[in-house]
C-alpha positions in Angstrom: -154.8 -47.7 -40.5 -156.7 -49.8 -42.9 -156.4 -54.1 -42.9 -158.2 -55.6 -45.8 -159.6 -58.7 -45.0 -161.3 -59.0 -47.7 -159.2 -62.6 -48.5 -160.4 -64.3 -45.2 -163.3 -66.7 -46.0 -164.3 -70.4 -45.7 -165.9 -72.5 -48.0 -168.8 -74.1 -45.9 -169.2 -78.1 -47.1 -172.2 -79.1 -45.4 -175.9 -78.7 -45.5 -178.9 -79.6 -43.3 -181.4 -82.3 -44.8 -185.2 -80.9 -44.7 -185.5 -84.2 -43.1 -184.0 -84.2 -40.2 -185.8 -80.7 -38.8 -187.4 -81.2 -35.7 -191.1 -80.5 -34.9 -190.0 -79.3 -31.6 -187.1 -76.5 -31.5 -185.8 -77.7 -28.0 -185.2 -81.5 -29.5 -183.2 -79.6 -32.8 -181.1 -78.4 -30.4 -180.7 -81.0 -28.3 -179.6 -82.8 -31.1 -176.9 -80.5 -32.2 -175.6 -79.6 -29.1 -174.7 -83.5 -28.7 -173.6 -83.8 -31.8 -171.3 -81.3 -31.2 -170.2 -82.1 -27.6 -169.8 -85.8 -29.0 -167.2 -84.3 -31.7 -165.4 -82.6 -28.9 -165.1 -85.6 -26.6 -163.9 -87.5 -29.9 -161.2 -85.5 -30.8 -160.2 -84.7 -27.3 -160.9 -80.9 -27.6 -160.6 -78.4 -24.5 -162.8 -75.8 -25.8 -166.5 -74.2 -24.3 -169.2 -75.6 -26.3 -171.6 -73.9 -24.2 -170.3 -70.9 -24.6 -172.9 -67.7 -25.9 -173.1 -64.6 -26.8 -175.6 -62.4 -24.8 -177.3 -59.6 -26.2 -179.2 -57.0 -24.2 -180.4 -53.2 -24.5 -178.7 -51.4 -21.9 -180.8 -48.2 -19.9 -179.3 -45.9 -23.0 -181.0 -47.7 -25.8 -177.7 -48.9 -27.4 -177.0 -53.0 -27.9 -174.5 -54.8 -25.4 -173.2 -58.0 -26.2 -170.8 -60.7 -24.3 -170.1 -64.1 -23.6 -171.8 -66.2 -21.1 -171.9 -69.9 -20.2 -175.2 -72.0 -20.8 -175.6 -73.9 -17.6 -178.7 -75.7 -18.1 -181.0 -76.7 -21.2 -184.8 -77.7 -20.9 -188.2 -77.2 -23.1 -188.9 -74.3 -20.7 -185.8 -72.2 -22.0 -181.9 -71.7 -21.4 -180.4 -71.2 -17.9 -176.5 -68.9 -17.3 -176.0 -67.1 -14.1 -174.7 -63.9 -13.7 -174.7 -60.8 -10.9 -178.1 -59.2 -11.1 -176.4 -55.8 -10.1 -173.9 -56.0 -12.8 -174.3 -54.0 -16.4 -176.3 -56.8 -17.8 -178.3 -57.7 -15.0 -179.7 -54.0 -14.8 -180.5 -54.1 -18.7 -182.0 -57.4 -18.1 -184.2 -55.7 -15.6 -185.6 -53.1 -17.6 -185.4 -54.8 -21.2 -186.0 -58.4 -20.1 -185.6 -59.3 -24.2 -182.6 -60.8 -24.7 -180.9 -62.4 -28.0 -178.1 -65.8 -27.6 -176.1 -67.3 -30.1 -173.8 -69.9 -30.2 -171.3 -70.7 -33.2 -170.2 -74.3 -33.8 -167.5 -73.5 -35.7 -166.5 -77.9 -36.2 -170.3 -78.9 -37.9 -170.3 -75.1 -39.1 -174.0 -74.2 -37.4 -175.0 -71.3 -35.7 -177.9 -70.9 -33.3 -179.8 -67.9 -32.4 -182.2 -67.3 -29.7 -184.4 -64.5 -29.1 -186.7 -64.7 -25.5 -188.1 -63.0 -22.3 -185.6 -63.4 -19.5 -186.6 -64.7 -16.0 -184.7 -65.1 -12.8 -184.8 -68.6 -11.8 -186.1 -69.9 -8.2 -183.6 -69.3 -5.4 -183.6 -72.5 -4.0 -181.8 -73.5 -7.7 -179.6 -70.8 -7.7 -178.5 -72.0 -4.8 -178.0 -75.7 -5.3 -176.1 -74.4 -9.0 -173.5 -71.6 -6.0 -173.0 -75.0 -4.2 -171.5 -76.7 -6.4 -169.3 -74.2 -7.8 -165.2 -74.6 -6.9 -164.5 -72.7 -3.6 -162.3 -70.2 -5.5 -165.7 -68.9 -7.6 -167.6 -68.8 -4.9 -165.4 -66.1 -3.6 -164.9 -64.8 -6.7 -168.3 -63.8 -6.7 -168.2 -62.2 -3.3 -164.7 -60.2 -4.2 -166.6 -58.4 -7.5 -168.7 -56.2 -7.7 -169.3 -57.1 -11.0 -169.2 -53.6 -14.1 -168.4 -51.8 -11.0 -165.0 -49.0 -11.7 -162.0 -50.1 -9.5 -158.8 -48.2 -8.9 -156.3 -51.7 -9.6 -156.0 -55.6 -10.1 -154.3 -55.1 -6.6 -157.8 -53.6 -5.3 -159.3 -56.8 -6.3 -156.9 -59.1 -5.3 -157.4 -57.9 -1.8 -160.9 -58.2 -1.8 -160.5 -61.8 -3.0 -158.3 -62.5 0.3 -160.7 -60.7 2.3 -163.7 -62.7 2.2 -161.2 -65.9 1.3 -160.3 -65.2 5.5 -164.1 -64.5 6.3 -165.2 -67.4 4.9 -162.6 -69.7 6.8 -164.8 -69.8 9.5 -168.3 -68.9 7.8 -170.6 -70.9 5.7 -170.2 -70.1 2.0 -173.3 -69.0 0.8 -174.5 -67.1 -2.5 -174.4 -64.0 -2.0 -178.2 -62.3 -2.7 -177.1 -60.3 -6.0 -175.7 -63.6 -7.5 -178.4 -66.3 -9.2 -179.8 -67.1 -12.5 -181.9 -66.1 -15.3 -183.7 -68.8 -17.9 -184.4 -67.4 -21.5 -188.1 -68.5 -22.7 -187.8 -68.0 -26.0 -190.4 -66.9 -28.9 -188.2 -67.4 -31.8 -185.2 -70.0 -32.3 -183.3 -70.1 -35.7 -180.8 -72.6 -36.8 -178.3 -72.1 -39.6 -176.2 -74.3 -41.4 -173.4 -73.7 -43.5 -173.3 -74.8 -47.2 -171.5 -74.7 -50.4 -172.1 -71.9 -52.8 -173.1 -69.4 -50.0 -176.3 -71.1 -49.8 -176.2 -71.4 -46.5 -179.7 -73.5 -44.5 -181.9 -71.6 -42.6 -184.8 -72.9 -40.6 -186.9 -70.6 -37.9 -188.9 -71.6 -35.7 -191.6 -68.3 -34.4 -193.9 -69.4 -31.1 -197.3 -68.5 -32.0 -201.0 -68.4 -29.9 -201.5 -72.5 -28.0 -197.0 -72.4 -27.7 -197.3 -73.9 -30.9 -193.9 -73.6 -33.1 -194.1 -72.6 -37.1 -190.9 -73.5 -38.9 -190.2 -71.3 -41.8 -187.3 -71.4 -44.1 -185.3 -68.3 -44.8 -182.8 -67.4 -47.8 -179.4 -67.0 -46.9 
């Protein structure tokens, strides 16, 4: 089998202004991630803004990539939550380096984000379990997540397992389940633009946490 593709391509229209770049890679963005959600909520779109690709090196050396949900946003890093015992969690533990990216496919940006992953307190991984729906609660209590199981039936019994155990039991997190924040050392932001020559500004932590912005060629 061989599919050309070779015909697929978009002609990128916008650029970013030297102007607007941000001292502070956190406020850059800040600012496009509200620009973006505000497009969303404009034009009445259903779709995961905070959706991200996850990169890790798993225990054989070899990249693993998937998509996770930002939860939380702050100048100290990036916040998803996960199951520490799953495939990711493990690589997390012994390669705590980690690469995001988001795609914003409507203001045609990407972001990509490379840091040192932390688990967060458990008191806030708690407070974030508690407000989950009921049904992911149990979800997270049904799966033992990257784990080999015989059937979707397997897992559907689980799930009405612990759905009758917690009838009459508090709800809690269970202790494999919480969150990680990304501190990140290097932050770049691209912008597509005519011509293939596409923006890109990078921002590289140096000694004092102070940010230098370089700009790359496409």
């Amino acid at each position: 089998m061989n599919i050309d593709l070779s015909s697929l391509r978009k002609n990128y229209k916008k650029n970013l202004s030297e102007y607007s770049i941000q001292k502070n890679p956190f406020q850059l963005f800040h600012n496009w991630f509200q620009k973006e959600k505000l497009i969303h909520k404009n034009e009445n779109l259903n779709q995961e803004i905070n959706a991200m690709s996850l990169s890790t090196i798993g225990i054989d050396g070899s990249p693993d990539t998937r998509i996770v949900l930002l939860k939380e946003y702050s100048n100290k890093g990036f916040v998803f939550y996960t199951n520490y015992l799953s495939i990711k969690g493990i690589s997390i533990k012994k390669f705590p380096k980690v690469c995001l990216s988001f795609f914003w496919e409507k203001t045609e940006r990407q972001v990509i984000i490379k840091g040192i992953t932390y688990k967060i307190n458990k008191k806030k991984s708690d407070e974030y379990f508690d407000k989950r729906p009921r049904e992911n609660k149990i979800g997270c209590w049904s799966s033992k997540q990257s784990s080999i199981i015989p059937s979707r039936k397997y897992l559907i019994n689980k799930y009405k397992k612990w759905d009758k155990y917690f009838t009459k039991k508090k709800l809690t997190r269970p202790f494999y389940w919480g969150g990680y924040i990304v501190d990140p050392y290097k932050m770049e932001f691209w912008q597509g633009s005519s011509n293939r020559l596409h923006d890109r500004i990078v921002y590289k932590l140096i000694e004092n946490k102070e940010w230098i912005i370089q700009i790359l060629s496409p």
